[in-house]
Biopython code that builds the backbone (N, CA, C, O; Angstrom):
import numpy as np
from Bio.PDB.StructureBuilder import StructureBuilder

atoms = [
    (1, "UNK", "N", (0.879, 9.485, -1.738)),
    (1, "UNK", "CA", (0.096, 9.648, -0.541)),
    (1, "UNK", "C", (-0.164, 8.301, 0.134)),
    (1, "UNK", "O", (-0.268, 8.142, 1.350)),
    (2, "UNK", "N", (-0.272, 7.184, -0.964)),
    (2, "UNK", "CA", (-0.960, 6.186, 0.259)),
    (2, "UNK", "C", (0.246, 5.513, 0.642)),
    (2, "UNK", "O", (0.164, 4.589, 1.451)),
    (3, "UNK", "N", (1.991, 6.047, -0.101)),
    (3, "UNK", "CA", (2.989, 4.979, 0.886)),
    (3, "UNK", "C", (3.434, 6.277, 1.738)),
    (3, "UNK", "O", (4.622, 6.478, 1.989)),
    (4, "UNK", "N", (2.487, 7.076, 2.134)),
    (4, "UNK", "CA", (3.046, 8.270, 3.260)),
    (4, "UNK", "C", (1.686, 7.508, 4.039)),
    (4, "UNK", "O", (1.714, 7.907, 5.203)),
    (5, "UNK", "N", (0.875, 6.859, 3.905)),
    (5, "UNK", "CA", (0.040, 6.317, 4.911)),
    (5, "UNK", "C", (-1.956, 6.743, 4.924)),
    (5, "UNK", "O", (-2.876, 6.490, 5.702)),
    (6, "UNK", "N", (-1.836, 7.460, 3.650)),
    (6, "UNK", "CA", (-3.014, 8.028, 3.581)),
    (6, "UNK", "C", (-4.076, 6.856, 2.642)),
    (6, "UNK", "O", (-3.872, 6.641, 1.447)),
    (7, "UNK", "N", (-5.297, 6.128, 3.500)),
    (7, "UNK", "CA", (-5.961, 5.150, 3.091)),
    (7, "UNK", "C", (-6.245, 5.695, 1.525)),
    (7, "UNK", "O", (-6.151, 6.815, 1.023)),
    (8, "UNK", "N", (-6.661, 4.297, 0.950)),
    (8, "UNK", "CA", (-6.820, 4.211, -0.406)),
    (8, "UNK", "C", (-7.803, 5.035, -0.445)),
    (8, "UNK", "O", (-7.660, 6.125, -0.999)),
    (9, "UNK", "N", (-8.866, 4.705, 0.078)),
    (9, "UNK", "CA", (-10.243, 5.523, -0.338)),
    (9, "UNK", "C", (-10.201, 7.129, -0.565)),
    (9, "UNK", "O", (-10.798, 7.625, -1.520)),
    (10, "UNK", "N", (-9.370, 8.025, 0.482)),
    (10, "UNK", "CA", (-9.355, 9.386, 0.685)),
    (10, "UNK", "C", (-8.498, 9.646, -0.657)),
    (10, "UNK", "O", (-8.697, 10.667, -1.316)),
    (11, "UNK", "N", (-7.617, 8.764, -1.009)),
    (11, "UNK", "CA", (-6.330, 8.942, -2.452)),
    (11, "UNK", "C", (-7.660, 8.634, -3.971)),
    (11, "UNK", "O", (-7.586, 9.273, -5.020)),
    (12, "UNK", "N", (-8.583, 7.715, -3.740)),
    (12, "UNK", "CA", (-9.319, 7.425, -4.755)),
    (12, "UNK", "C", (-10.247, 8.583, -4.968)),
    (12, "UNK", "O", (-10.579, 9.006, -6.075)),
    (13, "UNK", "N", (-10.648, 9.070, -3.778)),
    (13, "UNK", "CA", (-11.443, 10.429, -4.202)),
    (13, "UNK", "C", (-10.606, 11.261, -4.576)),
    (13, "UNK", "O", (-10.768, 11.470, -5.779)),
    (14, "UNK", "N", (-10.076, 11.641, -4.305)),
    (14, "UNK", "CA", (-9.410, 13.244, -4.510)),
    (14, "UNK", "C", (-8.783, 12.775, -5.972)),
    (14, "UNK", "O", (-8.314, 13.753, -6.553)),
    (15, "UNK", "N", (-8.686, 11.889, -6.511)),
    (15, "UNK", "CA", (-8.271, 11.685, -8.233)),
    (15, "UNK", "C", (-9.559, 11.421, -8.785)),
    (15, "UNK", "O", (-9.744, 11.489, -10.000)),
    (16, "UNK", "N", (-10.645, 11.065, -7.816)),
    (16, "UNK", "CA", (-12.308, 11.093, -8.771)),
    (16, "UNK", "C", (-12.176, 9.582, -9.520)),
    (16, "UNK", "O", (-12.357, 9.381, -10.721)),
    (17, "UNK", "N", (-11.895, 8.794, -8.726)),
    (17, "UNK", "CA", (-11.849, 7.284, -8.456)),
    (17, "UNK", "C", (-13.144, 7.048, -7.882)),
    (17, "UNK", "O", (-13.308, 7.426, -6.722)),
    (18, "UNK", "N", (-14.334, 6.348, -8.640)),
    (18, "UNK", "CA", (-15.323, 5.994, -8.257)),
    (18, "UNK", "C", (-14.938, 4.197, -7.563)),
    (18, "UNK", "O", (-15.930, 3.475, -7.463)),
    (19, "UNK", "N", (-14.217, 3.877, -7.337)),
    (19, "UNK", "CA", (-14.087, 2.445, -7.593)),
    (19, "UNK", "C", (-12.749, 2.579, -6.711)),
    (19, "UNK", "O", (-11.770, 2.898, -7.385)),
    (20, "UNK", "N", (-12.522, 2.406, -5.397)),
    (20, "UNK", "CA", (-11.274, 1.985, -4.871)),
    (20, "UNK", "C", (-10.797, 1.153, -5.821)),
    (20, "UNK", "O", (-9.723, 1.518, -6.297)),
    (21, "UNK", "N", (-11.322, -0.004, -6.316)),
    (21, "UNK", "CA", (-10.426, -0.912, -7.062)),
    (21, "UNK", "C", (-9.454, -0.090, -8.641)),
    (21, "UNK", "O", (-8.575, -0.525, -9.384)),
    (22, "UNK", "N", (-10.086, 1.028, -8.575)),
    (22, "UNK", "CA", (-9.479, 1.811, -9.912)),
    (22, "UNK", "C", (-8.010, 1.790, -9.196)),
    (22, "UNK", "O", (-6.983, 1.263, -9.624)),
    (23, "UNK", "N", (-8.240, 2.636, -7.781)),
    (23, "UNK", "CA", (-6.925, 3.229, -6.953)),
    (23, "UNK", "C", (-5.872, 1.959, -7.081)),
    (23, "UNK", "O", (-4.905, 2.105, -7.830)),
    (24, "UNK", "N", (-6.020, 0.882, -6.460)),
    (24, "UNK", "CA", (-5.221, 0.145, -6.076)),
    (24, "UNK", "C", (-4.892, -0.702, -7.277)),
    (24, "UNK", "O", (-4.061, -1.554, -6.962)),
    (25, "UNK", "N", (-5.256, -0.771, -8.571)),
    (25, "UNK", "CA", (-4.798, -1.189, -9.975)),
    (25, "UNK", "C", (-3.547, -0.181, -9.920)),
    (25, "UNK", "O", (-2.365, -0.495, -9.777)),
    (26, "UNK", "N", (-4.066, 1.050, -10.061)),
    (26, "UNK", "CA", (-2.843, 2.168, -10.302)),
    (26, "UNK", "C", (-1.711, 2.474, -9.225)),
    (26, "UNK", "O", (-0.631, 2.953, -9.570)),
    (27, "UNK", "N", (-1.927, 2.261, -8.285)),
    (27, "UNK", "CA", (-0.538, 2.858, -7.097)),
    (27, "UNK", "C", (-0.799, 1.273, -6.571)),
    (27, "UNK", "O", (-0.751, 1.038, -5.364)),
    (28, "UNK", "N", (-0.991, 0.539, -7.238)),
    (28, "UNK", "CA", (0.073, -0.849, -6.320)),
    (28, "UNK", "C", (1.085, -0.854, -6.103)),
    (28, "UNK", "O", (1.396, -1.602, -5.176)),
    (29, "UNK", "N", (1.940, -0.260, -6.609)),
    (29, "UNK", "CA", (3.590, 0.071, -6.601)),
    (29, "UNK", "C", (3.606, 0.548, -4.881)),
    (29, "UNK", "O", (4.300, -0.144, -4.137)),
    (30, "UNK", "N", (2.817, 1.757, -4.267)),
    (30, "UNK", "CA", (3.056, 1.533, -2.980)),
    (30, "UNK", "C", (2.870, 1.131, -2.391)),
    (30, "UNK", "O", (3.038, 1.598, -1.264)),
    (31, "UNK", "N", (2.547, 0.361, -2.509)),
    (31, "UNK", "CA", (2.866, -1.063, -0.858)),
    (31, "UNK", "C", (4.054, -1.707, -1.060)),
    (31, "UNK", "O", (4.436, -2.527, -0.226)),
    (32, "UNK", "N", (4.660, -1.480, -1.976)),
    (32, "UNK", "CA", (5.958, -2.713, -1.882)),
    (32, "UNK", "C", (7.200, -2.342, -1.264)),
    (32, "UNK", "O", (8.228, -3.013, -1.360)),
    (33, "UNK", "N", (7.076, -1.103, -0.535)),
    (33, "UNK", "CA", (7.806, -1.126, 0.436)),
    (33, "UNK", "C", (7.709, -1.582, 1.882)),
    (33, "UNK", "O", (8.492, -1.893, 2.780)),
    (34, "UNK", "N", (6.284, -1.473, 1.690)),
    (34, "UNK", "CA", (5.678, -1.857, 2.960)),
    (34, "UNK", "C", (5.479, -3.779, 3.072)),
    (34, "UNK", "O", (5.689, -4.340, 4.148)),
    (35, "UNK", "N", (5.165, -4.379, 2.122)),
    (35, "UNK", "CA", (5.709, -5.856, 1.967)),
    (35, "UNK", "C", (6.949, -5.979, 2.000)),
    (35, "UNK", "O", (7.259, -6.973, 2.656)),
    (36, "UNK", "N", (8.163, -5.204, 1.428)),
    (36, "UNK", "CA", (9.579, -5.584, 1.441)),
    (36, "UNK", "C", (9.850, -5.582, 2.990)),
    (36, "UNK", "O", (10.685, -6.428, 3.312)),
    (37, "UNK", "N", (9.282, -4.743, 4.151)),
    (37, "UNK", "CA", (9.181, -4.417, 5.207)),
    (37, "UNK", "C", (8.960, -5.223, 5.981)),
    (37, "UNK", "O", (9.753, -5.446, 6.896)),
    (38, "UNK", "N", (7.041, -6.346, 5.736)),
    (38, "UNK", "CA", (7.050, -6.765, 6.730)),
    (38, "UNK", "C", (7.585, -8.232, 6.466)),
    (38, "UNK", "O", (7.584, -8.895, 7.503)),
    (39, "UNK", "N", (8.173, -9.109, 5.034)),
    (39, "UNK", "CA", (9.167, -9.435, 4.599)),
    (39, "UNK", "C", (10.154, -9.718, 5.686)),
    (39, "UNK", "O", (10.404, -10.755, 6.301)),
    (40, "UNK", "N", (10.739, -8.278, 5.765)),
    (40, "UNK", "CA", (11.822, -8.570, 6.636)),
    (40, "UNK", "C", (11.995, -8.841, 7.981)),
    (40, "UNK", "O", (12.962, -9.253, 8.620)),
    (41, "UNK", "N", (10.590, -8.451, 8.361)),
    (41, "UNK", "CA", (10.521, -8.637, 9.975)),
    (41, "UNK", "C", (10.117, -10.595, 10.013)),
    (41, "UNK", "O", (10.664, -11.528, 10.599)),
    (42, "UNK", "N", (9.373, -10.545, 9.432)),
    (42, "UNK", "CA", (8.978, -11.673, 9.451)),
    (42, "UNK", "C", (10.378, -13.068, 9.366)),
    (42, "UNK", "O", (10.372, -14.100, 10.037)),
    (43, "UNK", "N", (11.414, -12.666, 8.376)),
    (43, "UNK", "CA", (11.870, -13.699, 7.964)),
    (43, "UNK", "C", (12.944, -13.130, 9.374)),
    (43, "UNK", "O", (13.778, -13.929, 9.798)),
    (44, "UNK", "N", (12.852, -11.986, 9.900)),
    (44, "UNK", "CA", (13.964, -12.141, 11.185)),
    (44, "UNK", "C", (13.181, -13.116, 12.443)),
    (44, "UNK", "O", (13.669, -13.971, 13.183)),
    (45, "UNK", "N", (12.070, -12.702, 12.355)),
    (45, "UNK", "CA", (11.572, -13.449, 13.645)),
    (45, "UNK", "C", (11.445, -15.227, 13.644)),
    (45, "UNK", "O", (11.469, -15.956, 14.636)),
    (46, "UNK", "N", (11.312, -15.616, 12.258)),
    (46, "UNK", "CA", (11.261, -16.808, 11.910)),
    (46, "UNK", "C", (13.280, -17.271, 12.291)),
    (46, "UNK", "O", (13.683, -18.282, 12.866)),
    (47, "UNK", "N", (14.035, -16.244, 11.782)),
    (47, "UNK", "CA", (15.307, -16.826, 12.448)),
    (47, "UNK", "C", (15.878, -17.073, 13.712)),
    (47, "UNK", "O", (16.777, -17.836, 14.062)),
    (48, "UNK", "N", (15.069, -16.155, 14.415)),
    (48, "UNK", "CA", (15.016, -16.467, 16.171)),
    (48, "UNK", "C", (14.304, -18.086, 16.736)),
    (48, "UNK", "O", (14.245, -18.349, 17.937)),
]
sb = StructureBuilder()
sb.init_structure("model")
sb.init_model(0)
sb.init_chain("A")
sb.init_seg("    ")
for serial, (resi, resn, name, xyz) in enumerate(atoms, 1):
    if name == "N":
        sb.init_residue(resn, " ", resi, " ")
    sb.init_atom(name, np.array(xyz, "f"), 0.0, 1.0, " ", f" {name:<3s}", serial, name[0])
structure = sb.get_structure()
């Protein structure tokens, strides 16, 4: 849910995550598409 875009907090409740920080220990894995992403924009615009 949260690399389909759904904030941490709404993903931490609905698993009964008192502690956003529980959420984002466990699904850190999704963002790393979203860093591989802006990664790439970045290192294109730096080549312009």
């Amino acid at each position: 849910m949260i690399a389909n875009g759904t904030d941490v907090a709404t993903v931490g409740g609905q698993h009964g995550h008192s502690q956003i920080s529980t959420t984002l220990d466990i699904y850190t894995h999704a963002f790393d598409g979203r860093k591989r992403e802006a990664n790439r924009m970045m290192q294109e615009r730096l080549e312009k």
